[in-house]
VOPAGU-2260 file (C-alpha; in pm, 1 decimal, decimal comma):
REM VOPAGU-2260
SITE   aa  ch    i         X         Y         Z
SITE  UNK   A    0     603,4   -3062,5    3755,0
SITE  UNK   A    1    1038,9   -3007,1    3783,5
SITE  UNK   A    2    1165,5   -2673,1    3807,6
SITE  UNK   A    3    1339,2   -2760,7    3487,7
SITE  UNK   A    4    1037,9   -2901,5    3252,3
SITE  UNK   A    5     853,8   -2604,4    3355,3
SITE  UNK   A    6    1123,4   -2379,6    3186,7
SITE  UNK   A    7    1145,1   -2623,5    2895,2
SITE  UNK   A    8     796,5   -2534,3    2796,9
SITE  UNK   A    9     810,9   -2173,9    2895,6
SITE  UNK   A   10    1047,5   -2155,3    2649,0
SITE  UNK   A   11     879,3   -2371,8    2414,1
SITE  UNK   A   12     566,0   -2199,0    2452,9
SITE  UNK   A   13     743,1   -1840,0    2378,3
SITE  UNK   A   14     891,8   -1959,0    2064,2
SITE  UNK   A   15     551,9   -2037,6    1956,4
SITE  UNK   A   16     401,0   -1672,7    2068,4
SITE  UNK   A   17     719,2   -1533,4    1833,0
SITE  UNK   A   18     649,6   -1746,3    1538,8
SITE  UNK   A   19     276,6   -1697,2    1575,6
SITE  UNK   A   20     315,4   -1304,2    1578,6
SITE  UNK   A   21     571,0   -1375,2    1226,1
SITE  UNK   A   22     331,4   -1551,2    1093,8
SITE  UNK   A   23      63,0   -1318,5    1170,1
SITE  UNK   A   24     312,6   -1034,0     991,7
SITE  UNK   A   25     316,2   -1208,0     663,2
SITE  UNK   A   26     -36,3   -1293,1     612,6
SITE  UNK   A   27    -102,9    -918,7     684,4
SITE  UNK   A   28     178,3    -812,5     414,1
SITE  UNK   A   29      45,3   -1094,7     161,5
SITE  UNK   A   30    -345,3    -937,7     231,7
SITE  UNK   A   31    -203,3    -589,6     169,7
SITE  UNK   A   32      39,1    -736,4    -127,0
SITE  UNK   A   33    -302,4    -915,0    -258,4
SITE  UNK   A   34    -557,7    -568,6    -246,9
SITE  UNK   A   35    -293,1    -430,3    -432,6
SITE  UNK   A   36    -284,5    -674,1    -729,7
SITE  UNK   A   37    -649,8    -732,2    -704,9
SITE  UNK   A   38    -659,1    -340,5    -785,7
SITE  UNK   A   39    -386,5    -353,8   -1004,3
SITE  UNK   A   40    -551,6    -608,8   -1190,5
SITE  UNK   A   41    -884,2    -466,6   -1222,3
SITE  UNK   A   42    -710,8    -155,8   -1360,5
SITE  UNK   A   43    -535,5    -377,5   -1612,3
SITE  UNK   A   44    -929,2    -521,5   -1716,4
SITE  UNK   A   45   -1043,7    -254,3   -1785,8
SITE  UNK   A   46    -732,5     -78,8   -1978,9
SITE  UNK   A   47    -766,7    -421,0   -2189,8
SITE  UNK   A   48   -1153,2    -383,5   -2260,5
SITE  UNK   A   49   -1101,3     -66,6   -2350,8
SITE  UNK   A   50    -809,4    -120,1   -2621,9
SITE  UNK   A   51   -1015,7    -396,4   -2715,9
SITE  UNK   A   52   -1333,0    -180,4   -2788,4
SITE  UNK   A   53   -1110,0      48,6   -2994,1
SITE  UNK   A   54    -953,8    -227,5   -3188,4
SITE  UNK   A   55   -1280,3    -354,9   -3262,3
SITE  UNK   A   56   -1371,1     -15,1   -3405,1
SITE  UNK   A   57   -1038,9       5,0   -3604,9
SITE  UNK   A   58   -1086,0    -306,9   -3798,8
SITE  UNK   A   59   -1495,8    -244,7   -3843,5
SITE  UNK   A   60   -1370,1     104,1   -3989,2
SITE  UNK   A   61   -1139,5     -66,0   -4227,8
SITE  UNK   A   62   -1370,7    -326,1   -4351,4
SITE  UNK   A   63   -1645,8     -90,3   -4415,3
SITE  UNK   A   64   -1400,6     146,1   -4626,0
C-alpha cells in the first residue's frame, strides 16, 4: 500500500475514533437526561393521582351535602 493512502486512512480512521467517542458522549448525556425525566415523571404520576384522589373526595363531599 503508498506511503500516502496509508496516511489517507490513518486519518480517516481517526476521524472516525473522534466522532465515535462524540457520539458515545451524547448517548451518555441523553441516558442521564432520560433517568432524569423518567424520575421526574414518575414524581409528576403520582403528584397527579394524588390531586386526583382529593378531587374525587371534594366533589363526593359536595354531592352528599
Amino acid at each position: 500500500m503508498p506511503e500516502k493512502k496509508f496516511q489517507e486512512l490513518e486519518i480517516e480512521v481517526k476521524q472516525l475514533i473522534k466522532i465515535s467517542q462524540q457520539l458515545k458522549d451524547v448517548n451518555e448525556d441523553l441516558f442521564q437526561k432520560n433517568s432524569s425525566l423518567l424520575e421526574e415523571n414518575k414524581n409528576l404520576s403520582k403528584s397527579l393521582g394524588v390531586a386526583k384522589n382529593g378531587i374525587s373526595k371534594i366533589i363526593n363531599k359536595y354531592k352528599t351535602d
